[in-house]
C-alpha positions in Angstrom: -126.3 7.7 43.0 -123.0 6.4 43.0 -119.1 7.9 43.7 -116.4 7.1 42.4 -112.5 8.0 42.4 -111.3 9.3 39.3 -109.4 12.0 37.6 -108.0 12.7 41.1 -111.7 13.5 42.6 -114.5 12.2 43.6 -117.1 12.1 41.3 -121.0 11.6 41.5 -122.7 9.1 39.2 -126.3 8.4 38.8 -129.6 9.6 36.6 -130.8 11.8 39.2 -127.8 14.3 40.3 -130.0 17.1 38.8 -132.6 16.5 41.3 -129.9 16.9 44.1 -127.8 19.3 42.8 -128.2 22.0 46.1 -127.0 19.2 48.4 -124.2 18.5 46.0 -123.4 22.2 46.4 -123.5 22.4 50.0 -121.2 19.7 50.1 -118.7 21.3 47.9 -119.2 19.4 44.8 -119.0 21.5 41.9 -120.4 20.8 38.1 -118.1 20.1 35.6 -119.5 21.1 32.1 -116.9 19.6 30.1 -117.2 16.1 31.9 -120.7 16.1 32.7 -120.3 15.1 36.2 -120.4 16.6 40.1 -117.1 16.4 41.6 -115.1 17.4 45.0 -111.3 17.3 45.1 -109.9 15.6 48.1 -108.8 18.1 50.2 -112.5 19.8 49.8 -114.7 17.1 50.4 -117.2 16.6 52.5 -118.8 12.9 51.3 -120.6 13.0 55.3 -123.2 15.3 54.1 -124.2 13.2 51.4 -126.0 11.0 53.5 -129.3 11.6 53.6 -129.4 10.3 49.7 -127.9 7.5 50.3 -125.2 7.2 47.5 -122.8 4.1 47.0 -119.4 4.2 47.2 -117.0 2.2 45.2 -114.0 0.7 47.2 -111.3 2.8 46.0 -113.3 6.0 46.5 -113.9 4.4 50.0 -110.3 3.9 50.5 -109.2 7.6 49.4 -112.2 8.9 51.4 -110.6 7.1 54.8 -107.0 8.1 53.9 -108.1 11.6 53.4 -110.3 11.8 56.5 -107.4 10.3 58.5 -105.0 12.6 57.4 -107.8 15.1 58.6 -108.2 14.2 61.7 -104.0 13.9 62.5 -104.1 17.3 61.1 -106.6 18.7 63.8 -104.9 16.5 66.8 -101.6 18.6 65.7 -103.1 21.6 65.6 -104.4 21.2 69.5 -100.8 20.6 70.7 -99.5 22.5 73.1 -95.8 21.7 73.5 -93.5 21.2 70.9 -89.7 19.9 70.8 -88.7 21.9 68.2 -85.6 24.2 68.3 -87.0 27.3 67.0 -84.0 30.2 66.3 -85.3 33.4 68.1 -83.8 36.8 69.5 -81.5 36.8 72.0 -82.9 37.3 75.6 -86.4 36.1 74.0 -88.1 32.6 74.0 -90.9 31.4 72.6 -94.0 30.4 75.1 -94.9 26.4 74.7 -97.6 27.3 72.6 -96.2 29.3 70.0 -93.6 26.8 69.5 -96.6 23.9 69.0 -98.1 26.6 66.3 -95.2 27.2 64.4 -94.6 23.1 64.4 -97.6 22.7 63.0 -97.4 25.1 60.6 -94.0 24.2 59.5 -95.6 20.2 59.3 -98.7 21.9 56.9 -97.0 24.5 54.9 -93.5 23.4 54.5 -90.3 25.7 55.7 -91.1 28.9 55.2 -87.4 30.3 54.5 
């Protein structure tokens, strides 16, 4: 059992997917009829689980699983901060507490502006 990167997904190759096909599910691969293959987008994957059958995984599926698990892992470090710099517009006579400014940073940083 191999992955690879393509189409913008990873993608499981190899003769015996069948046999594995619940812990392909409970990774979030899903089957693509048209292709004939398993596959997980980026932002769904979870390639750690897949361990126990000991797949390969080519080096540019390596590299897009280590950008996308970095990006991960800044994402959860915002998400724990409790201060933010940001000047937020509010009522007048109100502020916003240290960590509902960090929230709406991070949220701002993940969904975009939300005007």
């Amino acid at each position: 059992m191999r992955i690879i990167w393509t189409r913008d997904r990873f993608e499981v190759e190899g003769k015996d997917t069948y046999d594995h096909r619940e812990t392909l599910k409970s990774c979030g691969f899903k089957w693509d009829p048209e292709n004939k293959t398993w596959y997980c987008l980026p932002e769904a994957q979870r390639l750690l689980g897949l361990r126990p059958l000991q797949p390969t995984i080519t080096p540019e599926a390596k590299s897009r699983f280590d950008q996308f698990e970095a990006a991960r892992k800044q994402n959860v470090e915002a998400s724990r901060a409790t201060d933010s710099d940001l000047d937020i517009p509010c009522p007048p006579g109100l502020s916003y507490l240290p960590y509902q400014k960090a929230g709406i940073a991070f949220a701002m940083r993940v969904f975009g502006d939300l005007k």
